[in-house]
ROSE-4610 file (N, C-alpha, C; in Angstrom, 1 decimal, always signed):
// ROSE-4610
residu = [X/X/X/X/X/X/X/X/X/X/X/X/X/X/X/X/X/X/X/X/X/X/X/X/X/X/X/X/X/X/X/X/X/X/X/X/X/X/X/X/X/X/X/X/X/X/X/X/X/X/X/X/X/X/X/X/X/X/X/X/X/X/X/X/X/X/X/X/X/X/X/X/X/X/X/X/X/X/X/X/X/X/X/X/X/X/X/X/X/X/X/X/X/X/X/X/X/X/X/X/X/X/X/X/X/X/X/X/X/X/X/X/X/X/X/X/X/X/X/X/X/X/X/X/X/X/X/X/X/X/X/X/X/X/X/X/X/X/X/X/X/X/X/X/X/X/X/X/X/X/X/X/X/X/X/X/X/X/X/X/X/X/X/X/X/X/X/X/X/X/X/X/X/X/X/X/X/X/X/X/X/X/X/X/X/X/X/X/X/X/X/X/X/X/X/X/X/X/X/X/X/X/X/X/X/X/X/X/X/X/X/X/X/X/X/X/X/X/X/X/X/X/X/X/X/X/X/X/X/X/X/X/X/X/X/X/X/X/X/X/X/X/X/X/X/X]
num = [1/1/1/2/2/2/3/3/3/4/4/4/5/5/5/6/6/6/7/7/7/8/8/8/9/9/9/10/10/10/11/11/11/12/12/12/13/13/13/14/14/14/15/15/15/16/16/16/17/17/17/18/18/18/19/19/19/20/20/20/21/21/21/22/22/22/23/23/23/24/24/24/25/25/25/26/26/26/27/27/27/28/28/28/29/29/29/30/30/30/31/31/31/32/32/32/33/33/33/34/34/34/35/35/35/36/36/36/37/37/37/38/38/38/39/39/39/40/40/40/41/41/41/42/42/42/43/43/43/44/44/44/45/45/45/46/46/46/47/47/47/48/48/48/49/49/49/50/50/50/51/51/51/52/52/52/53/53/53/54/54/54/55/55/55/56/56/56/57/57/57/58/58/58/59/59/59/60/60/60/61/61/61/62/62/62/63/63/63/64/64/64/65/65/65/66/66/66/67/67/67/68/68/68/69/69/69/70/70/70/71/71/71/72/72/72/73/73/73/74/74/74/75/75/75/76/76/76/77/77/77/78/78/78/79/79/79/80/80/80/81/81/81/82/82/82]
x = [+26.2/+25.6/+25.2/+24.9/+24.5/+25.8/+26.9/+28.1/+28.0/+28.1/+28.3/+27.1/+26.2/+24.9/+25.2/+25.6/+26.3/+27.4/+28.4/+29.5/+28.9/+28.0/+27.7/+26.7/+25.8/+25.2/+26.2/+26.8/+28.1/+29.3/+29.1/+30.0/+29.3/+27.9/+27.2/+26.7/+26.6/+26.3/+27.4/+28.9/+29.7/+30.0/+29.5/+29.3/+28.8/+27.6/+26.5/+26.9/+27.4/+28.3/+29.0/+30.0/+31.2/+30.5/+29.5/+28.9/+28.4/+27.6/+26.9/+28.2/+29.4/+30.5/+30.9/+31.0/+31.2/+30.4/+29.5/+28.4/+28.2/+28.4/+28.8/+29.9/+31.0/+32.2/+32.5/+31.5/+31.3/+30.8/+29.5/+29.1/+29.8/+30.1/+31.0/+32.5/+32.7/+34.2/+33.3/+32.2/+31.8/+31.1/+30.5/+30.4/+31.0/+32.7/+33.8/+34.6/+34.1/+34.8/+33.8/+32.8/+31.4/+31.8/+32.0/+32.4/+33.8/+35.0/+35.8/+35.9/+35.3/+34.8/+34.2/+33.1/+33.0/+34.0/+34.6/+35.6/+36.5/+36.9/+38.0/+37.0/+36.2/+35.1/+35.1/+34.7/+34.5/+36.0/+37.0/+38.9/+39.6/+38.7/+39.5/+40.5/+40.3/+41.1/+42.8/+41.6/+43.4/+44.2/+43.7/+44.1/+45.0/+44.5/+45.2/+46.6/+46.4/+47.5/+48.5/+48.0/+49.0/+49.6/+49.3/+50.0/+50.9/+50.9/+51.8/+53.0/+52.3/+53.4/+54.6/+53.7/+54.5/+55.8/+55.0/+56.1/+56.8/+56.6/+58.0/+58.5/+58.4/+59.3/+60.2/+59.7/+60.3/+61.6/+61.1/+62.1/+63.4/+62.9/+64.0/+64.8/+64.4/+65.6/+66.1/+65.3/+66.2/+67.3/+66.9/+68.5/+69.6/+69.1/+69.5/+71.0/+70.2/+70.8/+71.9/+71.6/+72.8/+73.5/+73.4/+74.7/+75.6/+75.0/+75.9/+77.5/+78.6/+79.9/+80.1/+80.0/+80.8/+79.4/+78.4/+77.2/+76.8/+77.0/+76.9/+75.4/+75.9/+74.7/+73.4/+73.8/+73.2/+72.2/+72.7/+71.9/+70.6/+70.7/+70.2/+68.8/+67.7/+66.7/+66.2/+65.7/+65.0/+63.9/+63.0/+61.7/+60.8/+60.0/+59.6/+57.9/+57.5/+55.9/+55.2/+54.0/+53.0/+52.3]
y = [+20.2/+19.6/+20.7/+21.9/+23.0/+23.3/+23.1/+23.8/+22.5/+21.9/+20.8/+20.8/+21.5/+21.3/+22.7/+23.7/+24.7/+24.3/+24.0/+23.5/+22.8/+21.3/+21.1/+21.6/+22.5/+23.6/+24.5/+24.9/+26.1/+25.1/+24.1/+22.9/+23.0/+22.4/+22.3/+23.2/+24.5/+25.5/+26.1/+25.6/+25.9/+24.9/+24.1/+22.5/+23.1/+23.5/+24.3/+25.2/+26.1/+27.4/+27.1/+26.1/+25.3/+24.5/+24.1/+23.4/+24.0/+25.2/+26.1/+27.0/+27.3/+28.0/+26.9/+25.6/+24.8/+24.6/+24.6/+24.4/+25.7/+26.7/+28.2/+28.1/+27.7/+27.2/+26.5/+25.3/+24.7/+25.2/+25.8/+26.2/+27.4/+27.8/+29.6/+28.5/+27.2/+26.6/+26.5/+26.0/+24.8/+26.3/+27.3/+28.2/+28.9/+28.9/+29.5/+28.1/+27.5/+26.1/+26.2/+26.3/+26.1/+27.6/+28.8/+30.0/+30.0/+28.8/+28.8/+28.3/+26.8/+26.0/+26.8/+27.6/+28.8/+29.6/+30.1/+30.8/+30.2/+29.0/+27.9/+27.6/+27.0/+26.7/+27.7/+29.1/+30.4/+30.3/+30.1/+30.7/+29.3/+27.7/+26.8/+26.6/+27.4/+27.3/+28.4/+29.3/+30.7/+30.0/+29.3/+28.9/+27.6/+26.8/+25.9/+26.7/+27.5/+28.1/+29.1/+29.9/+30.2/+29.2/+28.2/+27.3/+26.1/+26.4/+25.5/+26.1/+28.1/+28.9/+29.1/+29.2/+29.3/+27.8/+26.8/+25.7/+25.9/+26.3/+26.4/+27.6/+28.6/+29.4/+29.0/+27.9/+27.9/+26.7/+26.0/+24.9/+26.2/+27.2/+28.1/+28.6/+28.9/+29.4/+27.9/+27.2/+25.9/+25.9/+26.0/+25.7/+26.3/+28.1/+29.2/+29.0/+28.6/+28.2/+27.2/+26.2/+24.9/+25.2/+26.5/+26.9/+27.9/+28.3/+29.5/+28.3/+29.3/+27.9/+28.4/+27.7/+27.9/+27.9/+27.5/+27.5/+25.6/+26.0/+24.6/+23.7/+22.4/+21.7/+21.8/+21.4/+21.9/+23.3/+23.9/+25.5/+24.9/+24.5/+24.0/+22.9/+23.8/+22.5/+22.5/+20.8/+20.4/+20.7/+21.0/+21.3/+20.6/+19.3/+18.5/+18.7/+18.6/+18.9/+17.4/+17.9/+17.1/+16.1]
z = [+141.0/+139.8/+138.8/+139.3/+138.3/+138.0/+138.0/+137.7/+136.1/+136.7/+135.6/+134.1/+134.5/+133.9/+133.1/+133.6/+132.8/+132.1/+132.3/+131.3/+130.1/+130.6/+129.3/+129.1/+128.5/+128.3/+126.9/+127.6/+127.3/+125.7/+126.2/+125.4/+123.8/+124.3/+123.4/+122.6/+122.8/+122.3/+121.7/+122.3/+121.0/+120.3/+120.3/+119.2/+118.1/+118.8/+117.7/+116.9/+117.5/+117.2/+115.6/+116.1/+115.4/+114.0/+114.7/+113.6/+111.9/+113.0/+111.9/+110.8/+111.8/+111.0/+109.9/+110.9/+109.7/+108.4/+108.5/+107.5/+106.7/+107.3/+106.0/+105.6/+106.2/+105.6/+104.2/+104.4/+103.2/+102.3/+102.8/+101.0/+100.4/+101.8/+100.8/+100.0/+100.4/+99.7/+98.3/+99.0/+97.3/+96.7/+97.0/+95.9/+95.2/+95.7/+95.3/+94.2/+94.5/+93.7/+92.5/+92.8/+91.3/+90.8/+91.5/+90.3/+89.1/+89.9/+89.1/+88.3/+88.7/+87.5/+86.2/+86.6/+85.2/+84.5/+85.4/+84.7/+84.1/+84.6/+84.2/+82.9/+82.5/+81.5/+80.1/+81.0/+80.2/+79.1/+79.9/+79.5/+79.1/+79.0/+78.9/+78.0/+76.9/+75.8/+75.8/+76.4/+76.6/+77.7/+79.1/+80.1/+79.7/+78.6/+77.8/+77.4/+76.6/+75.4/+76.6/+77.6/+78.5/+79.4/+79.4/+80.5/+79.1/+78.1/+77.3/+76.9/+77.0/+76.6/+77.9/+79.2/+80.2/+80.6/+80.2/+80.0/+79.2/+77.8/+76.5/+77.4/+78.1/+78.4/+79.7/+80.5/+81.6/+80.7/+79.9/+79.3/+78.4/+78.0/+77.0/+78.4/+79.6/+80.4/+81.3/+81.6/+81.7/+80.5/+79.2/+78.5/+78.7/+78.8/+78.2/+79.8/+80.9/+81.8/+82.1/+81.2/+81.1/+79.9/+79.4/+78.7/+79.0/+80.0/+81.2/+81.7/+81.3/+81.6/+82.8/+83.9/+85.2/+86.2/+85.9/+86.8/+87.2/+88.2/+88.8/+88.6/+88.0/+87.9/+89.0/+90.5/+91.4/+91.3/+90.6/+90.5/+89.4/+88.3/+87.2/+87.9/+88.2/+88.4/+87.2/+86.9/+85.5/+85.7/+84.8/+84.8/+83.8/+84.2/+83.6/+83.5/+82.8/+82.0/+83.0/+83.2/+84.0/+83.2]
């Protein structure tokens, strides 16, 4: 019976263990999610204007690509805006 009474003992204390990592886990996610939110906040507008420029550039080599003669459609993935 003390064999058993150690195991769960030992169980539970890495319940505990597990628990607590879990629970620093979370707030180190959610503190790293509320810093980006600022920065994302701070940069919303350049973050805007680089991510519309990086689409017009990915759509100019999409073309620049489907006017290559002898490149197989297959090769040619479309790249469609979200």
């Amino acid at each position: 019976m003390h064999a058993a009474d150690c195991s769960c003992t030992a169980d539970l204390g890495s319940a505990q263990r597990n628990a607590e990592l879990a629970t620093r886990l979370s707030s180190t996610i959610a503190r790293e999610v509320e810093l980006g939110d600022q920065l994302v906040d701070v940069h919303k507008d350049s973050i805007i204007a680089d991510y519309a420029l990086l689409g017009d550039n990915a759509h100019a080599v999409e073309h620049t690509l489907s006017l290559r003669h002898g490149l197989p459609l297959n090769e040619i993935v479309p790249v469609r805006p979200d």
